[in-house]
N, C-alpha and C positions, 0 to 999 in steps of 0.2 A: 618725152625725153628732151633735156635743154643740152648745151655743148658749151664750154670754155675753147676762147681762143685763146694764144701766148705766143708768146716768141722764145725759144731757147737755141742753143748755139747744138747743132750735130756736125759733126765732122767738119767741122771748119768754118761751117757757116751758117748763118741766123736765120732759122727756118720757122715758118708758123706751123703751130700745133694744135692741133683739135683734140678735147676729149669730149666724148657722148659718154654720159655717164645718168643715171637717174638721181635724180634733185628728191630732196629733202621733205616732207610734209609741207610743209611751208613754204616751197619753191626755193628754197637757199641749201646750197652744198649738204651736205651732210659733213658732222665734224670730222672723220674718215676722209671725205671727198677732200675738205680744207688741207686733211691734213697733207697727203699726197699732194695736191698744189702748191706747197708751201716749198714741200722737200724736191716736187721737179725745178724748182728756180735755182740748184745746182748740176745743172746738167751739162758736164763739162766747162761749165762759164770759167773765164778768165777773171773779170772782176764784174762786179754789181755790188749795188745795197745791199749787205747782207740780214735775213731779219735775226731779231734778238736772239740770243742764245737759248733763253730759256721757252722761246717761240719751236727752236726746230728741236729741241730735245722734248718737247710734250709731242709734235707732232712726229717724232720716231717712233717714242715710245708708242703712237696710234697705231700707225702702220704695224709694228711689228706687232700688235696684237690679234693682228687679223693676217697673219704669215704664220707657217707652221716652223722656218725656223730661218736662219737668214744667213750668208754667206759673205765673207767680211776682208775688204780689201784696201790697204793701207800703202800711199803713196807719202814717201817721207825723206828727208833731207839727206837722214842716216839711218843707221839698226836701231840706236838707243830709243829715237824718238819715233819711230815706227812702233816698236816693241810695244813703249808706254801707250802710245795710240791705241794701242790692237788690246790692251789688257784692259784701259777703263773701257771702251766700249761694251768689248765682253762683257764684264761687270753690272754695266749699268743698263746692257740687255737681259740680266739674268743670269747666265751664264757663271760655270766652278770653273771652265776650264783654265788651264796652266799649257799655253800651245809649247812646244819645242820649237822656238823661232832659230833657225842657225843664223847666227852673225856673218854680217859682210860688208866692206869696204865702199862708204858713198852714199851715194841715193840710192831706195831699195823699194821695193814692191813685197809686200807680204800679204798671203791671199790665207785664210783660212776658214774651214769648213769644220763649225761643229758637231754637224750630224755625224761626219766621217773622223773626228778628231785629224783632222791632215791638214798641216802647214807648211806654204812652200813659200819658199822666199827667192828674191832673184834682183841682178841690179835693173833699177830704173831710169831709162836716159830720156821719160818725160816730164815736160813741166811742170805737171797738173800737182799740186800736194791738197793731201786728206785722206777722209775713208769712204770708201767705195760700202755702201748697205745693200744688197741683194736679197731682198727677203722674197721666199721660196714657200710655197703653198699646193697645196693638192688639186683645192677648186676652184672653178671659174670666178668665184665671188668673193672671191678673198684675193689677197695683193700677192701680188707676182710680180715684181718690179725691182729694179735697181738705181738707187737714189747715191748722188752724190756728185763730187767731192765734197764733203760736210768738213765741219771746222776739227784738225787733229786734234786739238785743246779740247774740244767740247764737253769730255765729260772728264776733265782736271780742274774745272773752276768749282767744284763739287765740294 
């Protein structure tokens, strides 16, 4: 078994991270492994190099193939641009759904859950903007994790 080390920012402050994960035939990641690596370099960060657009939108789509379904949360300026947020992802995870987002005034927080169709929205008085990815799995060997804040645009340049 090999381990990646990194730095990512938890609660405030810049802490090293270890994963033990099993390496690839070849002794390199597996592309699953990469891709999870890719998407932990927003873990709450305030600013970094961000990689390419179409670098963390393959590596979603990874992830979320190996999740049974994923629970989706949207930190945004306002309703409007929450809303749009929350519908391309949807979308460009697969997803028909049409959530009933209630509108409200400001910054907002919009959490939704497709397995349950339930969307709850609420205002947000933190800084962090994006979407929050939770992808949600049954077994140990599949992803169970929650990735972000990712780019709200990410999947409008589409």
């Amino acid at each position: 078994m090999k381990v990646w080390v990194g730095l990512a920012w938890h609660h405030g402050r810049l802490k090293q991270i270890v994963w033990g994960e099993r390496m690839g035939l070849n002794g390199q990641p597996t592309e699953l492994q990469a891709a999870q690596a890719l998407l932990r370099q927003f873990l709450c960060v305030d600013s970094q190099p961000l990689p390419a657009p179409d670098q963390i939108r393959q590596a979603l789509q990874q992830v979320v193939q190996h999740s049974d379904y994923q629970i989706l949360g949207v930190c945004a300026d306002d309703w409007e641009q929450g809303a749009i947020a929350l519908i391309s992802y949807l979308r460009a995870l697969g997803y028909e759904d049409q959530p009933d987002i209630a509108p409200i005034e400001g910054a907002v927080y919009i959490k939704y859950n497709p397995k349950k169709q339930r969307c709850h929205t609420d205002r947000y008085t933190g800084h962090h903007r994006g979407v929050l990815v939770s992808c949600q799995s049954a077994y140990d060997g599949d992803v169970n994790e929650t990735f972000g804040h990712l780019p709200l645009d990410l999947f409008l340049e589409l």
